[in-house]
TORKOL-4160 file (C-alpha; in steps of 0.2 Angstrom, whole numbers, padded with zeros to 4 digits, m for minus):
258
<pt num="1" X="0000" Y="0000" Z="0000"/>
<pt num="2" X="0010" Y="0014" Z="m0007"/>
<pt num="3" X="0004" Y="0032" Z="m0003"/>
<pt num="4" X="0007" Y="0044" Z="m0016"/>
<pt num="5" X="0000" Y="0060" Z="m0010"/>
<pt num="6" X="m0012" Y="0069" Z="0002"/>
<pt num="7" X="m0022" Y="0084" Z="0007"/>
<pt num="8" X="m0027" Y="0089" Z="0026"/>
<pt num="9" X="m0044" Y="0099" Z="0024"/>
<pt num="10" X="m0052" Y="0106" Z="0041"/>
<pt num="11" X="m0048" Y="0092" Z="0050"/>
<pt num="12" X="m0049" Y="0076" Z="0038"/>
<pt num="13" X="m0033" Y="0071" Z="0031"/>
<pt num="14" X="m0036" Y="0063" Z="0011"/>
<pt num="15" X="m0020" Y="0049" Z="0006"/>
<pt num="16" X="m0023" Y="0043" Z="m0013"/>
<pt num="17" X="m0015" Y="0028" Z="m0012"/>
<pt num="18" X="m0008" Y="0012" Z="m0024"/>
<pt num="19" X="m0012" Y="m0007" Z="m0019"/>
<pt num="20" X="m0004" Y="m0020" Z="m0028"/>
<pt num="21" X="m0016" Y="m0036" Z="m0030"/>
<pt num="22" X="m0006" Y="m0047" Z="m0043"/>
<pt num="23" X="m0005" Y="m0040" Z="m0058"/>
<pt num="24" X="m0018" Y="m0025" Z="m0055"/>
<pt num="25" X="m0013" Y="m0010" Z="m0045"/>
<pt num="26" X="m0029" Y="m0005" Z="m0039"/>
<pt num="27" X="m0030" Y="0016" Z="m0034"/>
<pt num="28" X="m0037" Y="0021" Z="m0019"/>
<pt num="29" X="m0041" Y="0034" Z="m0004"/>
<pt num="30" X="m0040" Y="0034" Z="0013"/>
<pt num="31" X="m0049" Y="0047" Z="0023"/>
<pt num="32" X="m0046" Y="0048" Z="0042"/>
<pt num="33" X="m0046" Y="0062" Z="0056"/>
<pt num="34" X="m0029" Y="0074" Z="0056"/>
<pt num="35" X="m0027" Y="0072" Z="0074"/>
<pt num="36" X="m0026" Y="0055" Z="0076"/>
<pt num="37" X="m0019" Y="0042" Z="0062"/>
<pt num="38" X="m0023" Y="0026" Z="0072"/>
<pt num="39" X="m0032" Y="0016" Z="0083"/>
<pt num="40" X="m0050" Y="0022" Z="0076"/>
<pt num="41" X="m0066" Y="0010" Z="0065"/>
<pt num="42" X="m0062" Y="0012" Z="0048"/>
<pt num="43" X="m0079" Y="0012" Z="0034"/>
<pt num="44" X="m0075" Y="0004" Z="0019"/>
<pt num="45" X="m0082" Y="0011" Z="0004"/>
<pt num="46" X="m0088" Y="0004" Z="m0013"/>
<pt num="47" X="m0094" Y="0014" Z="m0027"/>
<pt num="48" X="m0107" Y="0010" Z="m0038"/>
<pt num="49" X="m0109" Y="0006" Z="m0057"/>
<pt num="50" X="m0101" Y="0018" Z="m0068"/>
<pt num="51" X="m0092" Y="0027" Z="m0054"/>
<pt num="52" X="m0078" Y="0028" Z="m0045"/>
<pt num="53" X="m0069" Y="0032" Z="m0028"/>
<pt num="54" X="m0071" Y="0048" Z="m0029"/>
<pt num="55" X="m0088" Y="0054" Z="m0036"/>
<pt num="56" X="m0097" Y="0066" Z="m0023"/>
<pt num="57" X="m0108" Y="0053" Z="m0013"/>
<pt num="58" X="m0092" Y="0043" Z="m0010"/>
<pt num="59" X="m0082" Y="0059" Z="m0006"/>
<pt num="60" X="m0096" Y="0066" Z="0006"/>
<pt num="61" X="m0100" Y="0049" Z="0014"/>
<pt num="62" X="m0081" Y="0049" Z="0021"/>
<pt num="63" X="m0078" Y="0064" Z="0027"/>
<pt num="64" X="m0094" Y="0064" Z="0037"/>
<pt num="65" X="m0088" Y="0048" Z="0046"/>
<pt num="66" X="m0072" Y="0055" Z="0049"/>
<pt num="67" X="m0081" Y="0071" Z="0056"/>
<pt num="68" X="m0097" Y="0062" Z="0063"/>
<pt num="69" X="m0090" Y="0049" Z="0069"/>
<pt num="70" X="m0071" Y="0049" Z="0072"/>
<pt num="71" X="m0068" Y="0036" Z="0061"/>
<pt num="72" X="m0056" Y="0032" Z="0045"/>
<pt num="73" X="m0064" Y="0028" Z="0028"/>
<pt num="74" X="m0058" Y="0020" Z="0013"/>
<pt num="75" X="m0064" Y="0019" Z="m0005"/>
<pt num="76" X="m0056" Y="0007" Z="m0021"/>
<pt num="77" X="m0058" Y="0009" Z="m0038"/>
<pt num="78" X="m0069" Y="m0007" Z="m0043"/>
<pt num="79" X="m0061" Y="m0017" Z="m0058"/>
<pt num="80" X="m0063" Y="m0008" Z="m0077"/>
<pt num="81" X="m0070" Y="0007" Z="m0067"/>
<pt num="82" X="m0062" Y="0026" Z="m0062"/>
<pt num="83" X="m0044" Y="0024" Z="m0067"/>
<pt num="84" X="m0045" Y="0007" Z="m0073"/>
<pt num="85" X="m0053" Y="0010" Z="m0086"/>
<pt num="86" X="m0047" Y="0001" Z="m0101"/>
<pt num="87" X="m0059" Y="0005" Z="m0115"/>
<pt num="88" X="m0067" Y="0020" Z="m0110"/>
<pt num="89" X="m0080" Y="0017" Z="m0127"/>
<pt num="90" X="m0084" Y="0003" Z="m0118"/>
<pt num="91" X="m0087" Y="0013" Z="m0102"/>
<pt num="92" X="m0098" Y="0026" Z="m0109"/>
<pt num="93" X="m0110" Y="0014" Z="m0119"/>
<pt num="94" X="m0113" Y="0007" Z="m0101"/>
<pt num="95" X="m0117" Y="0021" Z="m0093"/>
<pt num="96" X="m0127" Y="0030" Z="m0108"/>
<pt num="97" X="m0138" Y="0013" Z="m0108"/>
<pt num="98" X="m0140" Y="0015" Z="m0087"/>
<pt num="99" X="m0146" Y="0032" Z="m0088"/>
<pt num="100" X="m0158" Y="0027" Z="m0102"/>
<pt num="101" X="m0164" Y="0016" Z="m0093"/>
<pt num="102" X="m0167" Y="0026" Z="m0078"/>
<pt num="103" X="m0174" Y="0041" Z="m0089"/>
<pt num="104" X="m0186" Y="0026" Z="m0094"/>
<pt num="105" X="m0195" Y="0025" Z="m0078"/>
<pt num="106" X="m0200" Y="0010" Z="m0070"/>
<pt num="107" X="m0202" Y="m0004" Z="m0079"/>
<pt num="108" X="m0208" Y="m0016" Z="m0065"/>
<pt num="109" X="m0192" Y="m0028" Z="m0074"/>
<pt num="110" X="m0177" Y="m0030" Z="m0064"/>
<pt num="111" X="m0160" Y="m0021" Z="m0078"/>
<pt num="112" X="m0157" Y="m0033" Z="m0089"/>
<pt num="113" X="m0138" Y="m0039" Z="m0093"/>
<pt num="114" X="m0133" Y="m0041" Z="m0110"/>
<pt num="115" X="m0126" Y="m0060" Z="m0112"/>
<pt num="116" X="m0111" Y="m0053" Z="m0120"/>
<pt num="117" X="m0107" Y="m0045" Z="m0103"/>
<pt num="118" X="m0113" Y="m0057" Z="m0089"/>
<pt num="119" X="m0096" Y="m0068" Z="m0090"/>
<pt num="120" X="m0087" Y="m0051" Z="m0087"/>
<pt num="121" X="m0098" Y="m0045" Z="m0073"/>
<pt num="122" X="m0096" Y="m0060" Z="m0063"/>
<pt num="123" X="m0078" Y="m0061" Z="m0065"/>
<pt num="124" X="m0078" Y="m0041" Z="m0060"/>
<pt num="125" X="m0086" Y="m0046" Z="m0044"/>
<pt num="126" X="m0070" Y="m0061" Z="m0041"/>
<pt num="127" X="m0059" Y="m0048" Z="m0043"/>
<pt num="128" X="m0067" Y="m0033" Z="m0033"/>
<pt num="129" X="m0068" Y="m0045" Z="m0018"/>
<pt num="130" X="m0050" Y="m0052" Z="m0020"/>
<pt num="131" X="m0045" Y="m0034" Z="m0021"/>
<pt num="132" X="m0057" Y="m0028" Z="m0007"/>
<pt num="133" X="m0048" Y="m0041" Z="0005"/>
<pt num="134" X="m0031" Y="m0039" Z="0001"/>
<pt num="135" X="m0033" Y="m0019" Z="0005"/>
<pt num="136" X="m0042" Y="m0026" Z="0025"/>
<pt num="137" X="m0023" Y="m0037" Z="0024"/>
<pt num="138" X="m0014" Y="m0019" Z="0021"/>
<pt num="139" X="m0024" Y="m0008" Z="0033"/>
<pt num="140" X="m0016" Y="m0015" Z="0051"/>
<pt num="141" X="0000" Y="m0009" Z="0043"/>
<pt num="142" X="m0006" Y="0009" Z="0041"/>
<pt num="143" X="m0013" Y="0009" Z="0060"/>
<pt num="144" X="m0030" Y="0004" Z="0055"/>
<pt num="145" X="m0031" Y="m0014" Z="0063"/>
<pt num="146" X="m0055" Y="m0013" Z="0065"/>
<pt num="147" X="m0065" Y="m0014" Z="0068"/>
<pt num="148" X="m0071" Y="m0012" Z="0049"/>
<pt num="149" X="m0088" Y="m0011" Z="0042"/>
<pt num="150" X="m0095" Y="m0011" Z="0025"/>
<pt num="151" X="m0107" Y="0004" Z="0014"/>
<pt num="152" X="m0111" Y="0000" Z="m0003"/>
<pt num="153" X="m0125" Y="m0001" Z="m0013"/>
<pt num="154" X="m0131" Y="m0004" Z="m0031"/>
<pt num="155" X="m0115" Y="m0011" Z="m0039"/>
<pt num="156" X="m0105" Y="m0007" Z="m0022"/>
<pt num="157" X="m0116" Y="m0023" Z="m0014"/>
<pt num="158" X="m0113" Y="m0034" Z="m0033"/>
<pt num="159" X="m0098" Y="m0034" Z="m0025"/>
<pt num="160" X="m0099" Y="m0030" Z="m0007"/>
<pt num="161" X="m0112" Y="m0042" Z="m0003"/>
<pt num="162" X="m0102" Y="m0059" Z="m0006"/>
<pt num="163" X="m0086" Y="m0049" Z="0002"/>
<pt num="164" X="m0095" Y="m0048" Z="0017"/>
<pt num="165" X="m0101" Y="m0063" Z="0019"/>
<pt num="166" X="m0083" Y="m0072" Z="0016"/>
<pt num="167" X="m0072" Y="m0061" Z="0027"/>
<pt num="168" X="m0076" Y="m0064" Z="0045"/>
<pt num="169" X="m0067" Y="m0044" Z="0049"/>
<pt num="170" X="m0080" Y="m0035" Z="0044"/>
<pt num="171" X="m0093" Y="m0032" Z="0058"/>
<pt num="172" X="m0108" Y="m0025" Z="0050"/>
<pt num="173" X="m0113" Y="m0018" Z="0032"/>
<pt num="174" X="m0124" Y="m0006" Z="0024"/>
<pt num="175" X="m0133" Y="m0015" Z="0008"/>
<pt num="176" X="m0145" Y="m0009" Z="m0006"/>
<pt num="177" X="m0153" Y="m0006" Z="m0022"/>
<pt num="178" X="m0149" Y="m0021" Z="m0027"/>
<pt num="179" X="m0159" Y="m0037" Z="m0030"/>
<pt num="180" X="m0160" Y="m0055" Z="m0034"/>
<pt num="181" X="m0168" Y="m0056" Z="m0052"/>
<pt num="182" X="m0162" Y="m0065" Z="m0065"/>
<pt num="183" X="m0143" Y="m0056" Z="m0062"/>
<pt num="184" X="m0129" Y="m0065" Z="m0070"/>
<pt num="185" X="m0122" Y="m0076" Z="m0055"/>
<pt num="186" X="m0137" Y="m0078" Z="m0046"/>
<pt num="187" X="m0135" Y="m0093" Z="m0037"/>
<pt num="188" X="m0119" Y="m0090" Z="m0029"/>
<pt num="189" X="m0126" Y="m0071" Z="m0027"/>
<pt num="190" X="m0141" Y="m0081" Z="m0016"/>
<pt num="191" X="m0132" Y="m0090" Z="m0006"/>
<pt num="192" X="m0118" Y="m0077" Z="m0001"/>
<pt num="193" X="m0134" Y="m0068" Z="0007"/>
<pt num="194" X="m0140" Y="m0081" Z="0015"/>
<pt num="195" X="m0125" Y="m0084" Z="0022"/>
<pt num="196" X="m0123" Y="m0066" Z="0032"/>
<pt num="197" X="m0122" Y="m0067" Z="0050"/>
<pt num="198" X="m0117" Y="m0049" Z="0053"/>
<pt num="199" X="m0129" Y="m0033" Z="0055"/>
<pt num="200" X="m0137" Y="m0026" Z="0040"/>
<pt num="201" X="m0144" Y="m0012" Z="0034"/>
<pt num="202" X="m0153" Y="m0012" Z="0019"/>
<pt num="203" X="m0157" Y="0001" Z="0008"/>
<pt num="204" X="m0171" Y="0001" Z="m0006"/>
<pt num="205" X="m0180" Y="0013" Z="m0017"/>
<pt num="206" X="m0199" Y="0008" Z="m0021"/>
<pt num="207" X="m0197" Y="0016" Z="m0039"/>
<pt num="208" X="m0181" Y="0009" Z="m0043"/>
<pt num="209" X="m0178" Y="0009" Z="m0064"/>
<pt num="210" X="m0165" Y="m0004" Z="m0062"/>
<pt num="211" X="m0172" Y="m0018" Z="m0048"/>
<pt num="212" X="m0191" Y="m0021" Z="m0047"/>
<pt num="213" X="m0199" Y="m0021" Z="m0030"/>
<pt num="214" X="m0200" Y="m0043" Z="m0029"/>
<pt num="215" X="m0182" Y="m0042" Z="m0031"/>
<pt num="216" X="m0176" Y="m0032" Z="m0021"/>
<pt num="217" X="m0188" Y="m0040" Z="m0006"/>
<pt num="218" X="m0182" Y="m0056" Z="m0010"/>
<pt num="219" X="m0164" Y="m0052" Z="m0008"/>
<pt num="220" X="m0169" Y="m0042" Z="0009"/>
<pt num="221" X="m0177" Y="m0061" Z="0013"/>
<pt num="222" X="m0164" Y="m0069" Z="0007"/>
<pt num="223" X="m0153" Y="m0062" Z="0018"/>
<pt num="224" X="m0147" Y="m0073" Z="0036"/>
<pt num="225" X="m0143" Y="m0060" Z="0047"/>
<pt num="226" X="m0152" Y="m0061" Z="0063"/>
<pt num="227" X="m0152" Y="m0042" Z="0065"/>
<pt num="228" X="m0157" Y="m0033" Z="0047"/>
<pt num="229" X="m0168" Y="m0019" Z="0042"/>
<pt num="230" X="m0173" Y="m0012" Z="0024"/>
<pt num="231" X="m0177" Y="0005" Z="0024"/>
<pt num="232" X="m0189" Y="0008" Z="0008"/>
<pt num="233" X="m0190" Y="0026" Z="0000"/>
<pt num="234" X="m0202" Y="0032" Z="m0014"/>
<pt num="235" X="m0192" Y="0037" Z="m0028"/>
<pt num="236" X="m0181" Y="0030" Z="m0042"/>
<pt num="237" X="m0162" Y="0020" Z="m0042"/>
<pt num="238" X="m0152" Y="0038" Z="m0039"/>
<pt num="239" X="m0167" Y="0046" Z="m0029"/>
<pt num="240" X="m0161" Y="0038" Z="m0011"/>
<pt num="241" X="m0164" Y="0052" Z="0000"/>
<pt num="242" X="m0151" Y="0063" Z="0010"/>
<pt num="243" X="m0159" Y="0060" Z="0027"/>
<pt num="244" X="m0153" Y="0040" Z="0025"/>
<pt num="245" X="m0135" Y="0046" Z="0030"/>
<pt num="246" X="m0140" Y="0051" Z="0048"/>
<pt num="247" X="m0145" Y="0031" Z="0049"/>
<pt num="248" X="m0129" Y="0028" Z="0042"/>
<pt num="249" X="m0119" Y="0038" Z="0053"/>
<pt num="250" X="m0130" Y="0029" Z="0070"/>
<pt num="251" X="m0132" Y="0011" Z="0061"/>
<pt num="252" X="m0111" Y="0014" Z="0062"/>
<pt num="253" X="m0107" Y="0021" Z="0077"/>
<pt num="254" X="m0119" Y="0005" Z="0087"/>
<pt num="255" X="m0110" Y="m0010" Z="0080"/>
<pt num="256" X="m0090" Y="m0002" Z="0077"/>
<pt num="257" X="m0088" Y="0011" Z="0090"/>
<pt num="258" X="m0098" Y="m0001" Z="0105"/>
């Protein structure tokens, strides 16, 4: 985990940083209080689809942990996403046919995957959660040693569902806007939810463009947590509302600062 470069801005101190994971070096940033570098819950952070690890929900979400909360955050660039990117054409027809869709309205059909992209979004999902453990393996060595929790939702729970539920450090997760459906990968999808023992929080909204309502009920249901909730909001895919991070910030500060 090699820093290359940081900012303190009225109190939060901002480290980009490079993670080797094999062959891939994987950017990320590392948010965490100015006046104390150690020894605090860190919030990792995974962006959705089309994204990256610094778009403004990701970037407000962590400084309002460090500042609400005390704690560290941390946000990755998902495979073939932010400076990944390979084939930016290839980028841009994606998110042109996401925001179609959502400009579509509700459909009452979960988005559908073209075949031709199915085999690389499951093998995305491999790789984001190879990449999301290897950087929990780098942070005891930065003075971040947990307890760690999870937020990420649309494609941020793709990947940071089944992470979750295979790595026994992290200690609760925020979930959402996802759904079960006919998603490439399903099966496994399924049963890394029903495999969850930590605390959820699920986040969906009711007018959703990209996941129909069965769905994303079904993978609320499907999930093995003794303690979950699911929040539903009216509104569309991108619609969740603002107030939702004041559930965050409590939902946090119960299961990693008890």
């Amino acid at each position: 985990m090699d820093f290359v470069g940081e900012i303190n801005e009225k109190g939060v101190l901002e480290q980009r940083f490079d993670l080797k994971v094999g062959s891939e070096v994987v950017p990320g940033i590392l948010w965490r209080p100015a006046d104390r570098l150690e020894g605090v819950p860190t919030v990792l952070i995974g962006h959705g689809g089309t994204q990256h690890k610094r778009v403004p929900n990701v970037v407000g979400l962590a400084r309002r942990f460090v500042r609400h909360l005390g704690f560290a955050a941390v946000a990755i660039d998902a495979p073939g996403h932010g400076d990944r990117v390979k084939d930016p054409d290839a980028a841009e027809r994606m998110r042109g046919r996401l925001e179609r869709q959502i400009a579509a309205g509700p459909t009452g059909r979960p988005f559908e995957i073209p075949p031709e992209e199915a085999k690389a979004w499951v093998e995305r999902t491999k790789r984001g959660v190879a990449e999301w453990k290897a950087l929990v393996d780098e942070l005891p060595s930065v003075g971040l040693s947990g307890p760690y929790g999870y937020w990420g939702v649309s494609m941020g729970t793709a990947i940071g569902l089944p992470f979750v539920a295979s790595e026994p450090r992290i200690s609760a997760a925020v979930l959402g806007l996802a759904g079960l459906g006919n998603r490439p990968g399903r099966q496994a999808f399924e049963a890394a939810a029903r495999s969850l023992r930590v605390p959820i929080l699920f986040i969906f909204q009711w007018d959703d463009e990209l996941m129909n309502r069965e769905s994303g009920t079904a993978l609320f249901d499907a999930i093995g947590s003794n303690e979950k909730t699911m929040h539903i909001n009216p509104g569309g895919h991108v619609s969740t509302p603002l107030f939702e991070r004041d559930d965050y910030d409590l939902f946090f500060k119960r299961h990693l600062a008890g």
